[in-house]
C-alpha positions as CSV (number, residue, x, y, z in Angstrom):
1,X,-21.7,1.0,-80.1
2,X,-22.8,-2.5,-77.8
3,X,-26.2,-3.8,-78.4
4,X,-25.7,-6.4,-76.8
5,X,-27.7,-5.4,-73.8
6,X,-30.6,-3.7,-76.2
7,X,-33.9,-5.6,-77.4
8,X,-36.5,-5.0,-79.1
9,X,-40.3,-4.5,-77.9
10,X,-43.1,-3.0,-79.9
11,X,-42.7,-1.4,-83.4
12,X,-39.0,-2.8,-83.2
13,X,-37.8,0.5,-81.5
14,X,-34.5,-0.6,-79.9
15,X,-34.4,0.2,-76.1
16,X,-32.6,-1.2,-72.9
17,X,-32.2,-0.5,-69.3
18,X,-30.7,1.8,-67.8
19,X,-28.6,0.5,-65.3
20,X,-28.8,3.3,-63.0
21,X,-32.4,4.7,-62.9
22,X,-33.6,1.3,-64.0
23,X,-35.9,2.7,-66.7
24,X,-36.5,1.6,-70.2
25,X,-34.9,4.2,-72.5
26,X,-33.0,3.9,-76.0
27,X,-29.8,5.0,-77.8
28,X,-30.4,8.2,-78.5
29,X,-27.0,8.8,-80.4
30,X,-23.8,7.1,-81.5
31,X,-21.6,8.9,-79.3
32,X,-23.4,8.2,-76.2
33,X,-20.6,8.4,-73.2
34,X,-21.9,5.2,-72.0
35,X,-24.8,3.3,-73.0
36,X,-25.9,1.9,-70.1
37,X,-27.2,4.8,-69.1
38,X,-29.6,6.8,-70.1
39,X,-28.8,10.4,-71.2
40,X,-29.7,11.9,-67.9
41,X,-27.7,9.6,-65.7
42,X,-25.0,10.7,-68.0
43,X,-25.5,13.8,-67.1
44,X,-25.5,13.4,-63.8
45,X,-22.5,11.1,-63.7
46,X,-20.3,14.6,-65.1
47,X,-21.7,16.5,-62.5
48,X,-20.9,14.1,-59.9
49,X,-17.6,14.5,-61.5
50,X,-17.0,18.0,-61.4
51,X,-17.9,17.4,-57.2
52,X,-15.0,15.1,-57.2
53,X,-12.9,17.3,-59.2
54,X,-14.2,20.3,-56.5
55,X,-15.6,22.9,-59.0
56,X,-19.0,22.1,-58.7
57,X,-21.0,25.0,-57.2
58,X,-24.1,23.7,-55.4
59,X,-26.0,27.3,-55.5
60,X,-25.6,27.9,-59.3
61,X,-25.3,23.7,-60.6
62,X,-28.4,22.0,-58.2
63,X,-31.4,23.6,-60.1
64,X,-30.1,21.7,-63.3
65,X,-29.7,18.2,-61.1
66,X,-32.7,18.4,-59.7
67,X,-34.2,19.4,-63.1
68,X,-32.7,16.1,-64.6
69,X,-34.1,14.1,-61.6
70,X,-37.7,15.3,-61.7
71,X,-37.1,13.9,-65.9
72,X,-36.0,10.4,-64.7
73,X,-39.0,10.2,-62.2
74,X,-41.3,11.4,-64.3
75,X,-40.2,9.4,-67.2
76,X,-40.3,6.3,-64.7
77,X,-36.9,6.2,-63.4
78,X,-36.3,5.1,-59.8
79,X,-35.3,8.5,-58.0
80,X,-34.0,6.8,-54.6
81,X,-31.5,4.5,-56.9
82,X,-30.7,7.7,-59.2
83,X,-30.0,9.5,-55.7
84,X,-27.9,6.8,-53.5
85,X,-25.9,6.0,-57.0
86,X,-24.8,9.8,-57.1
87,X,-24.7,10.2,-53.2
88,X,-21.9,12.8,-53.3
89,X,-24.1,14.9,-55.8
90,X,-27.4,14.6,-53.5
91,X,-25.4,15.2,-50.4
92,X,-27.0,18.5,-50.0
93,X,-30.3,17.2,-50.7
């Protein structure tokens, strides 16, 4: 696992930033696929791959993505970044 991008703020929680959504978040487990990203971009990276690999289904996958989106913003995540970074994903938006 790198922690070489992590630091420590507060009551020594270990957090860093997410280099998509640009939101403070932390390591939620050791088998994170990538940990610059938060959990959510990570999800959204796979779906943006299963567009590339052509067997995502916009009517039946999009309520999830935009369910993941709505998290980052809420959780203080920049949606516009989250949405040009995954541009083939949004490109129904």
């Amino acid at each position: 696992m790198r922690t070489e991008r992590a630091f420590v703020r507060g009551k020594g929680s270990r957090t860093f930033r997410c280099r998509v959504c640009c939101r403070n978040t932390r390591i939620t487990s050791q088998i994170d696929v990538n940990p610059d990203t938060c959990g959510e971009c990570s999800n959204l990276a796979g779906q943006q791959n299963a567009v590339w690999d052509g067997c995502y289904d916009f009517t039946t996958d999009t309520p999830y993505r935009d369910k993941l989106l709505a998290k980052i913003v809420k959780l203080g995540g920049d949606g516009d970044k989250v949405k040009a970074y995954f541009a083939d994903l949004f490109s129904d938006a």
